[in-house]
C-alpha positions as a printed Julia matrix, in Angstrom:
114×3 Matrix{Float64}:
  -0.95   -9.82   -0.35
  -4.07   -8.32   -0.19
  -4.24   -4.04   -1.99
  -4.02   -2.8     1.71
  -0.91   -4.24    2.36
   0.38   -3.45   -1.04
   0.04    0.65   -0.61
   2.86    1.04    1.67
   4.81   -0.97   -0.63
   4.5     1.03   -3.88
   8.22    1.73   -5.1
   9.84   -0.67   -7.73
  11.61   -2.26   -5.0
   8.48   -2.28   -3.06
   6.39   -4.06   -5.45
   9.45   -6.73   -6.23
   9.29   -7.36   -2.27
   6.07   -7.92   -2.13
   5.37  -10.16   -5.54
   8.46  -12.51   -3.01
   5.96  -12.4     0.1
   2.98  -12.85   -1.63
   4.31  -15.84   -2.88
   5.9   -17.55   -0.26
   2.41  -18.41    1.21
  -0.8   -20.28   -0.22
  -4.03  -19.23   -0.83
  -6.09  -18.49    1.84
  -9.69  -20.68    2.36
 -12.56  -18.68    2.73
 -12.98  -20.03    6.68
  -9.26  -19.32    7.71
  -9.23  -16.87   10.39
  -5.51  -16.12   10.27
  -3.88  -12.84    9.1
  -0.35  -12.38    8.3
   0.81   -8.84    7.69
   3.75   -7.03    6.12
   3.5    -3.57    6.86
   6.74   -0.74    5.24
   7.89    1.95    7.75
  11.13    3.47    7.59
  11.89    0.7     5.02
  11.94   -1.97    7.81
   9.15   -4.72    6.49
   7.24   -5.59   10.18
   5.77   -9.25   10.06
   2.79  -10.0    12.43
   0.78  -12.94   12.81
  -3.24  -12.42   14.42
  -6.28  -14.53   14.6
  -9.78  -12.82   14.32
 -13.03  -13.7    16.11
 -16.29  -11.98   16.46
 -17.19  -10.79   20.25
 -20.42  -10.87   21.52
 -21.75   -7.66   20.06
 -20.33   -8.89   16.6
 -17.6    -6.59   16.31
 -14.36   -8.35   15.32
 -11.76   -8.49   17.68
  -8.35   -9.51   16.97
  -5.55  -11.58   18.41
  -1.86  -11.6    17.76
  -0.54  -15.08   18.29
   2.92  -14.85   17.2
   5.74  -14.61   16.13
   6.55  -11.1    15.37
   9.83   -9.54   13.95
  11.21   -6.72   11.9
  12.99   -7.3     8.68
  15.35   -4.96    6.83
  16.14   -6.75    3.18
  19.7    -6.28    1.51
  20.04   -8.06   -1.14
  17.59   -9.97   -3.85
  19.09  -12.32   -5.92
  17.61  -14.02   -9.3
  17.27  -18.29   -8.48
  16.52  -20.67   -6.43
  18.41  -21.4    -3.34
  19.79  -24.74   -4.47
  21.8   -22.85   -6.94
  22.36  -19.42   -4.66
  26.02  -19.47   -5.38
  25.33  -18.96   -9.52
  22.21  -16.54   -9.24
  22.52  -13.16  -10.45
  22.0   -10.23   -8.09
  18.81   -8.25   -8.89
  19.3    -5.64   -6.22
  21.57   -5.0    -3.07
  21.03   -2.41   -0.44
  24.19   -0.06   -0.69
  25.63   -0.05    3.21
  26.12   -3.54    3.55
  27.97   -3.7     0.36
  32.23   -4.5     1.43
  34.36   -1.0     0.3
  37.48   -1.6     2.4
  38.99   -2.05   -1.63
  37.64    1.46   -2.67
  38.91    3.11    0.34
  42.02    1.33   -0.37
  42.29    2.6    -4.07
  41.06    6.31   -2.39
  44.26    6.09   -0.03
  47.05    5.31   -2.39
  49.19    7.71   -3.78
  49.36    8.89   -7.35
  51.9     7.59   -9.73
  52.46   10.93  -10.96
  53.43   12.45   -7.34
  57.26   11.28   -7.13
């Protein structure tokens, strides 16, 4: 991802997220004119796909093609996805973690109350 993209990504986290992007697709060749975007707001990564052309007067005009979707990440784990079930956790996003067994433990009564 090109420096533009990469300011509204400038957290720890933010960086580690986009290092993943940046490598999920190849280098671009000089005559491509496709651009993929990742854009942060509200910590909701926004994916858009355009095509560029230059109008008549030479100004460049742009063209979303498609598809376009929001993504929210939750968890990053360490590995490859052939071996997801032994990869270590590097970082998961608090709310979506299961604490049904901490309420639990919050709930029961002390020993020392008979």
């Amino acid at each position: 991802l090109y420096k533009h993209a990469e300011q509204m990504m400038n957290s720890r986290l933010g960086q580690r997220i986009t290092s993943i992007l940046k490598y999920l697709f190849p280098v671009p060749k000089p005559e491509s004119r496709r651009i993929i975007t990742f854009s942060n707001e509200e910590d909701f990564v926004s994916f858009r796909h355009h095509t560029y052309s230059k109008g008549e007067n030479g100004e460049i005009e742009l063209t979303e093609v498609g598809p376009r979707f929001e993504m929210r990440p939750y968890c990053i784990k360490l590995g490859t996805l052939e071996n997801i079930d032994a990869a270590e956790t590097e970082w998961v996003l608090r709310p979506y973690m299961n604490t049904a067994a901490k309420r639990q433990l919050l709930s029961l009564p002390d020993e020392d109350d008979d």
